[in-house]
BARO-85186 format. One record per residue: residue in three letters; x, y, z of N, C-alpha, C in turn. Coordinates in steps of 0.02 Angstrom, whole numbers, padded with zeros to 5 digits, always signed. Layout:
<pts>
AlaXYZXYZXYZ...
</pts>
This chain:
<pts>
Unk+04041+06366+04559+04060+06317+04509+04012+06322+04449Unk+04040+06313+04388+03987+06308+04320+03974+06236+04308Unk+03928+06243+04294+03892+06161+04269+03879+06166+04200Unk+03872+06099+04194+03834+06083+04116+03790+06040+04126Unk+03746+06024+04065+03697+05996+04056+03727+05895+04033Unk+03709+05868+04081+03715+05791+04034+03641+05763+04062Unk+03605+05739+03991+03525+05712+04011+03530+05643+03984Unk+03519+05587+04038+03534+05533+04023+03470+05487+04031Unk+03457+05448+04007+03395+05391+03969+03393+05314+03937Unk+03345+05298+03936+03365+05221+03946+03325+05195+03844Unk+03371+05145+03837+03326+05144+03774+03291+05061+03785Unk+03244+05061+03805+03179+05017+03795+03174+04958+03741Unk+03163+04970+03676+03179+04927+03620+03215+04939+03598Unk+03257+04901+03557+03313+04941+03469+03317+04868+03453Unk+03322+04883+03374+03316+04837+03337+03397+04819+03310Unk+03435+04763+03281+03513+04761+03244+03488+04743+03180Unk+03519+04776+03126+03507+04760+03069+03583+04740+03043Unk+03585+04725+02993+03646+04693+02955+03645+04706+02894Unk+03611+04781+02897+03602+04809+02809+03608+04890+02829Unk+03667+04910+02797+03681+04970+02807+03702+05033+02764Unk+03660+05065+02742+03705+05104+02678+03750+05152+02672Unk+03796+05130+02742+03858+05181+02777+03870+05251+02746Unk+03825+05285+02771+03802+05351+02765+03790+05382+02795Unk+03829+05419+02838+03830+05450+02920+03789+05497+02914Unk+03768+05546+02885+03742+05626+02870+03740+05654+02965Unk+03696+05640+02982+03692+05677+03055+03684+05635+03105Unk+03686+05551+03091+03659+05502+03132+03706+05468+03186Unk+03713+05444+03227+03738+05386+03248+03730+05319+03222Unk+03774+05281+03230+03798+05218+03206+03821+05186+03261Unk+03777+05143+03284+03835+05076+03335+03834+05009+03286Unk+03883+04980+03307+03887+04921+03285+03915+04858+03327Unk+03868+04817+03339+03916+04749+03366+03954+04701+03329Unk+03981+04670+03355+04029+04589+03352+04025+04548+03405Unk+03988+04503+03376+04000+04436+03430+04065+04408+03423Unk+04103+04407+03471+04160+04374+03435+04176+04314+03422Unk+04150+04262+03468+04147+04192+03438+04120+04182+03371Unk+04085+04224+03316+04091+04207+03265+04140+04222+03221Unk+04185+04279+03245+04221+04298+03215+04322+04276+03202Unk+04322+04236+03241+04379+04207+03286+04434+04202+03222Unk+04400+04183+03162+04442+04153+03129+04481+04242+03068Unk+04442+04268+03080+04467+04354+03074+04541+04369+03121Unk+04534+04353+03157+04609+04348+03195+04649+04340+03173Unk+04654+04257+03094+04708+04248+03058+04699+04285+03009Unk+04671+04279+02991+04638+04300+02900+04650+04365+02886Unk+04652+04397+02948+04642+04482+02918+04680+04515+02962Unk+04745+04472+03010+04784+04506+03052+04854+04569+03002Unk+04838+04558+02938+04877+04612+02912+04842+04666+02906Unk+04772+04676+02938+04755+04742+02921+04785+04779+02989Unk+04808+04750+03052+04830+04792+03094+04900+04840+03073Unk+04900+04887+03080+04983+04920+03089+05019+04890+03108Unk+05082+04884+03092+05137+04855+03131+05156+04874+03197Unk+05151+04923+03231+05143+04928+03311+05089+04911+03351Unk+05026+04893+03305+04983+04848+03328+04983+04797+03327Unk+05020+04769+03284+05044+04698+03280+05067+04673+03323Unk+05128+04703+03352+05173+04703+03388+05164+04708+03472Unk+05087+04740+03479+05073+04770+03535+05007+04700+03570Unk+04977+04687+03518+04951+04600+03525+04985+04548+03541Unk+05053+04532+03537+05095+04482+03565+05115+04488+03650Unk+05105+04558+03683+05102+04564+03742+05030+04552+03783Unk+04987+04555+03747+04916+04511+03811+04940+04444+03846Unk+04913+04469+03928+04952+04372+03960+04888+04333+03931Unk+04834+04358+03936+04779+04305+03909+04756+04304+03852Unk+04745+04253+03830+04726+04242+03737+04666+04285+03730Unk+04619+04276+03767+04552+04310+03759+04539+04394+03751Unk+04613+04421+03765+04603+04496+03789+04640+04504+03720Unk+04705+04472+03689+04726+04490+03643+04676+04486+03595Unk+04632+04396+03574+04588+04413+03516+04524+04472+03536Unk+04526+04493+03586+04482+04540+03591+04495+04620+03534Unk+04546+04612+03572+04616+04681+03558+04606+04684+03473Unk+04629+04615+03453+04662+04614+03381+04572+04619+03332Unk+04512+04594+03363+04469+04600+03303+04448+04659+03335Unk+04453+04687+03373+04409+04777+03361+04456+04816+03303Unk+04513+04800+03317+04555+04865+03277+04547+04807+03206Unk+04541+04771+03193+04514+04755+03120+04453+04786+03085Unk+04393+04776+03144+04330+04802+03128+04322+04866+03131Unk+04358+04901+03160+04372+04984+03148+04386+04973+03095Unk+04437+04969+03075+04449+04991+02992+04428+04962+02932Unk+04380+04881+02966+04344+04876+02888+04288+04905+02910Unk+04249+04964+02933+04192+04979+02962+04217+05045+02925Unk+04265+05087+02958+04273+05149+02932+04285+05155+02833Unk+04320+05085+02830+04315+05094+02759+04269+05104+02725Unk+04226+05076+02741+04185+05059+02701+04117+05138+02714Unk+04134+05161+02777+04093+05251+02775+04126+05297+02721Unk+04193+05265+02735+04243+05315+02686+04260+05314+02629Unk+04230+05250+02598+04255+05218+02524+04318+05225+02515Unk+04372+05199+02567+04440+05194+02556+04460+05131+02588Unk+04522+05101+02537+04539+05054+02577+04571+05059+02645Unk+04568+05002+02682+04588+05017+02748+04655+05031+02777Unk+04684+04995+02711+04780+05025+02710+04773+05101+02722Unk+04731+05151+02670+04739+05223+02685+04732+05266+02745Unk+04698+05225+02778+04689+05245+02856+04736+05265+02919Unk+04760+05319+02923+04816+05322+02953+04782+05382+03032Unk+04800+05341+03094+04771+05371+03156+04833+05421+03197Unk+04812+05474+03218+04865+05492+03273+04821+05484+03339Unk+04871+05507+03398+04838+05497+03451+04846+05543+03496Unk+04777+05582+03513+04772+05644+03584+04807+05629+03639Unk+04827+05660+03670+04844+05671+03745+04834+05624+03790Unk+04740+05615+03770+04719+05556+03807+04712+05476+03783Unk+04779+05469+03735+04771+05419+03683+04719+05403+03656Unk+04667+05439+03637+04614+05439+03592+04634+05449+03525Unk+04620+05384+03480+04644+05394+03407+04605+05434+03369Unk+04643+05447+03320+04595+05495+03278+04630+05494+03189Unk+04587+05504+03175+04610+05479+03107+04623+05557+03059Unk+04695+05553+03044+04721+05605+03011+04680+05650+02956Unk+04669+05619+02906+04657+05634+02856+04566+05651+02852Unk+04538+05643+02891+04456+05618+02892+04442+05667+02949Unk+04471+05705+02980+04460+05757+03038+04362+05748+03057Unk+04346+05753+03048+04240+05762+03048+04232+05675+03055Unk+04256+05651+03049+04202+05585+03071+04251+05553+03131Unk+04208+05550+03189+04220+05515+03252+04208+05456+03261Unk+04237+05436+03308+04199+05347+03329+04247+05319+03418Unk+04212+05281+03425+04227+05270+03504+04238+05174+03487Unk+04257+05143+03530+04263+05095+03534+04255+05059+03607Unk+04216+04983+03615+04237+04971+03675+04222+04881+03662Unk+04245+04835+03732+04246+04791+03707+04227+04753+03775Unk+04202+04699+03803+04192+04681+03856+04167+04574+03821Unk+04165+04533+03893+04163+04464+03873+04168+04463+03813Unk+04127+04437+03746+04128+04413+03697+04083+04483+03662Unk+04072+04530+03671+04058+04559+03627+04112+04629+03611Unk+04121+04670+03562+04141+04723+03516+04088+04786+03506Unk+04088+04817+03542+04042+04885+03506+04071+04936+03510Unk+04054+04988+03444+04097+05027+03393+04035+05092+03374Unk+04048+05139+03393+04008+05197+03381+04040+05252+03340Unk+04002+05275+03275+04046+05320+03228+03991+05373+03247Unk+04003+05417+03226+03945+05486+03200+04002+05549+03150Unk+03945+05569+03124+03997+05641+03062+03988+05712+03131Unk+04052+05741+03127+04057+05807+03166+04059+05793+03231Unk+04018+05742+03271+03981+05750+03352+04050+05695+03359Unk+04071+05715+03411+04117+05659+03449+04068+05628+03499Unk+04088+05553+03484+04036+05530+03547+04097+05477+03593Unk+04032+05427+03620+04085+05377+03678+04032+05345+03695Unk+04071+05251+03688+04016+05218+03724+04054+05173+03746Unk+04025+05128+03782+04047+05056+03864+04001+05009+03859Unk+04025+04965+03871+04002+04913+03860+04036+04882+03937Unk+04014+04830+03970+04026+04802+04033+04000+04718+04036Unk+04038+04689+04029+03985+04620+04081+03985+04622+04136Unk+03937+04619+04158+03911+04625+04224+03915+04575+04270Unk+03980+04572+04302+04030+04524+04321+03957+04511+04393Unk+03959+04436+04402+03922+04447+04465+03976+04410+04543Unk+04048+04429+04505+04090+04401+04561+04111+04435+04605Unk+04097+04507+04570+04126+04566+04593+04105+04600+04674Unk+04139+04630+04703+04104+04656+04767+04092+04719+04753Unk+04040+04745+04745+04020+04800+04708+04018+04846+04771Unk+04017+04841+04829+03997+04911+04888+04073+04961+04889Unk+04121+04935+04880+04179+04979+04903+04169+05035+04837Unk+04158+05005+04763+04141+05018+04691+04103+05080+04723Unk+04058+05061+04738+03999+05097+04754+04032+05179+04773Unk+04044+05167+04858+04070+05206+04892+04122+05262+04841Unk+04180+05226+04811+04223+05263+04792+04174+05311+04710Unk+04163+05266+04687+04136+05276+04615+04089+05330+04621Unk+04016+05318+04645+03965+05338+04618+03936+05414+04675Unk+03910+05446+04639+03877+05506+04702+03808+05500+04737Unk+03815+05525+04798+03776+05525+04829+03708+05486+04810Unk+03669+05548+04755+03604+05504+04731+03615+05438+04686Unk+03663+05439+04659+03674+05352+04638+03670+05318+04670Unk+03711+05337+04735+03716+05271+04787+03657+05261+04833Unk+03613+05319+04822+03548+05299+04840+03510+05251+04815Unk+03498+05258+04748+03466+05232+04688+03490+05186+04693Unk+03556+05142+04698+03598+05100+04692+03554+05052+04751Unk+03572+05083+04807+03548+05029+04869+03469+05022+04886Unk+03427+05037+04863+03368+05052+04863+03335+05023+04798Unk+03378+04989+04732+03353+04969+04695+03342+04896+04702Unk+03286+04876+04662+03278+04810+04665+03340+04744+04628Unk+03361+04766+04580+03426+04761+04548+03492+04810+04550Unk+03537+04777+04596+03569+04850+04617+03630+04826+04592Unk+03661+04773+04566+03697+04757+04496+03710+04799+04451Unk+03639+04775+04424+03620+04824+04362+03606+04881+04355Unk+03590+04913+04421+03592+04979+04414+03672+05021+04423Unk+03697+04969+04444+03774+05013+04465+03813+04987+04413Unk+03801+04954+04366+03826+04939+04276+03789+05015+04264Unk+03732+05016+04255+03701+05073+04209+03720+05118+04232Unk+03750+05166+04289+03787+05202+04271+03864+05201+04290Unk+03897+05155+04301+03959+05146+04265+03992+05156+04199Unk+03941+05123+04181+03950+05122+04078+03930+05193+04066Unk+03884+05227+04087+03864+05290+04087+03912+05354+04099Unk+03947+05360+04147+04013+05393+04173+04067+05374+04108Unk+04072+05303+04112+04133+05302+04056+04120+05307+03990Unk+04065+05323+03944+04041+05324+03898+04040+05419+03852Unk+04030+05447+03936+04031+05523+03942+04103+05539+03928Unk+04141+05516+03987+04209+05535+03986+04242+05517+03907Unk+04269+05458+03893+04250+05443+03807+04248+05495+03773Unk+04150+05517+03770+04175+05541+03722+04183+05618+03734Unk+04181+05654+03788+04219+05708+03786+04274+05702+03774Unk+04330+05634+03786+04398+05651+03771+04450+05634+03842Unk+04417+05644+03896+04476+05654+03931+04462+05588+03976Unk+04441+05519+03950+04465+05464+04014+04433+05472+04051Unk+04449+05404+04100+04424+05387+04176+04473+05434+04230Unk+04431+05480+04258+04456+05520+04336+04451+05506+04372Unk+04485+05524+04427+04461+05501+04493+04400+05567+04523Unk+04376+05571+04500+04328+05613+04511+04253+05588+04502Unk+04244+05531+04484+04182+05500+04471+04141+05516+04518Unk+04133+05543+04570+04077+05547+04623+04049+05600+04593Unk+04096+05661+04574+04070+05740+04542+04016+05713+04472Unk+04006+05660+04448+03975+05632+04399+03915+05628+04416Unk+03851+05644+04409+03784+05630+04420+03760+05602+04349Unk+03726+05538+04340+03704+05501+04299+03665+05461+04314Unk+03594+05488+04338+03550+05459+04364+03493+05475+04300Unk+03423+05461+04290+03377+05461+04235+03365+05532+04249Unk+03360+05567+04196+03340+05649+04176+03404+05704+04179Unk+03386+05748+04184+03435+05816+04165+03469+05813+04239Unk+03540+05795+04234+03586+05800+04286+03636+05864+04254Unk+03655+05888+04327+03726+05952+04310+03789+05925+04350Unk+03827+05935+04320+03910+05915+04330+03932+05960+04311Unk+03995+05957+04364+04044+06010+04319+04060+06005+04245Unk+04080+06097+04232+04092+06080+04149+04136+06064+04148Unk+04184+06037+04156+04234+06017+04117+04222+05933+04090Unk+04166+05916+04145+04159+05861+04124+04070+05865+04064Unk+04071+05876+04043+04028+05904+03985+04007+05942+03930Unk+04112+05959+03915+04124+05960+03857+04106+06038+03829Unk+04091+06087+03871+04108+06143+03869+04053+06177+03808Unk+03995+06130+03789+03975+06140+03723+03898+06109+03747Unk+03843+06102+03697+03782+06091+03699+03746+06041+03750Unk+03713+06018+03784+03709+05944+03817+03731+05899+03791Unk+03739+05859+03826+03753+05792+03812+03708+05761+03849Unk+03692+05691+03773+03628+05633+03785+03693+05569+03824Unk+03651+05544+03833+03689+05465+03876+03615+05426+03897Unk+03637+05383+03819+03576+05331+03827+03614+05259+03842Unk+03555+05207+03906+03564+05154+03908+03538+05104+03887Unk+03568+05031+03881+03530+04985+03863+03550+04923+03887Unk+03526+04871+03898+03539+04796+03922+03535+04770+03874Unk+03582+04718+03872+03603+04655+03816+03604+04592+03805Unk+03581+04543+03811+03578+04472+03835+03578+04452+03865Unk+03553+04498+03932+03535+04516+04008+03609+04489+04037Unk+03666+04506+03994+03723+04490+04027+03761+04561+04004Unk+03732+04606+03978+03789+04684+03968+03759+04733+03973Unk+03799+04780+04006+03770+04856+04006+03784+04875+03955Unk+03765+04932+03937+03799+04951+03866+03755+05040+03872Unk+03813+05090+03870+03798+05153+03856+03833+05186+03800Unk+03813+05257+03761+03823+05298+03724+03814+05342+03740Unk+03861+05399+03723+03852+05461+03731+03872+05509+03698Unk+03805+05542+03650+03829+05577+03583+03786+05663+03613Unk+03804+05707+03573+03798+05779+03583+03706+05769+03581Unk+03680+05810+03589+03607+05798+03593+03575+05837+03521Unk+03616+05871+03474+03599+05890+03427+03591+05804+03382Unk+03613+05751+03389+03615+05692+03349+03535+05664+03388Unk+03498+05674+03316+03417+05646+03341+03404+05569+03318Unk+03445+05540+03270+03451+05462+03262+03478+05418+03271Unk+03484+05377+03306+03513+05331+03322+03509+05255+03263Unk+03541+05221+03259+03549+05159+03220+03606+05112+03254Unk+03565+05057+03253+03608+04988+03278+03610+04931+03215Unk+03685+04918+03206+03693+04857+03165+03743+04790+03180Unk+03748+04754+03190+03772+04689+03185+03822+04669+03140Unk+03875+04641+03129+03911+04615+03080+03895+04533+03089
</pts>
């Protein structure tokens, strides 16, 4: 079997700023939304969705998943506008295989999306396709079957042997799905073949994108979210901002 390289890491501090001079050159870009501040974006700016997005928001059974639904795909496109200095009407997406959108006209700039309880996070970069997850870290959940099916061997070591074993089986959950992302091809049932433990793990290539390593950094959030990224390892900056 051929392997690839995915080296995965935890990020310690990061700062959110709310001053940005949307200027991708070689960097990463995340960005959050709290959404309880944003609630009232739901009315105000529900014409920036497409009309099959429009349309596709009236089917959530729960209110909370639709305004979830309806302010990311707003904040995508007043986010991308504003990298692109175009209005957000010009924005026109098709969609891969693996329903991953992609924006026609703009081919070189990527971005991932994810959305979990009350928060929105949104990762762009120029050239590098990336992918990131976000999770609340449900504590209702029965996490051992998760375990079993999900994670490999040395995870589920790490997993049961940790002092927080929650949080360690968020960190790499979000980690697996952050990878998959942003290579492109979705959640598999193959997650065990996934090694995403701290340092240089090998997986099969197909799941690592056939091209340079891949980074997969983690982080904790209001000690209520996991939250991973995963951009090509040629991208040496990272930046976090806030709306």
């Amino acid at each position: 079997m051929v392997f690839g390289r995915v080296i995965c890491d935890e990020i310690k501090v990061l700062e959110w700023s709310n001053q940005c001079d949307f200027n991708l050159l070689n960097h990463f870009d995340m960005w959050r939304i709290y959404i309880p501040d944003h609630i009232e974006s739901v009315e105000t700016e529900f014409n920036l969705l497409h009309k099959d997005e429009q349309l596709k928001s009236e089917f959530f059974l729960k209110e909370e998943d639709r305004i979830r639904f309806i302010l990311s795909k707003i904040y995508l496109k007043k986010l991308l506008s504003n990298y692109l200095k175009v209005e957000p009407s010009q924005l026109e997406f098709k969609y891969s295989e693996q329903n991953k959108p992609i924006l026609i006209n703009y081919p070189m700039i990527n971005f991932n999306l994810s959305h979990s309880g009350q928060y929105i996070i949104i990762g762009f970069a120029n050239k590098w396709s990336v992918g990131v997850d976000i999770e609340l870290m449900n504590t209702h959940i029965d996490l051992y079957n998760l375990i079993n099916n999900c994670m490999s061997s040395p995870e589920v070591s790490v997993i049961l042997n940790s002092e927080m074993p929650r949080q360690m089986f968020y960190k790499y959950w979000t980690r697996k799905e952050a990878l998959l992302k942003g290579i492109g091809i979705g959640l598999t049932d193959r997650l065990k073949d996934i090694n995403c433990n701290d340092g240089l793990n090998l997986v099969p290539i197909e799941f690592s994108g056939f091209a340079s390593p891949w980074k997969v950094w983690s982080f904790e959030m209001d000690n209520s979210y996991s939250v991973s990224i995963a951009l090509d390892s040629a991208i040496r900056v990272m930046r976090f901002y806030e709306i």
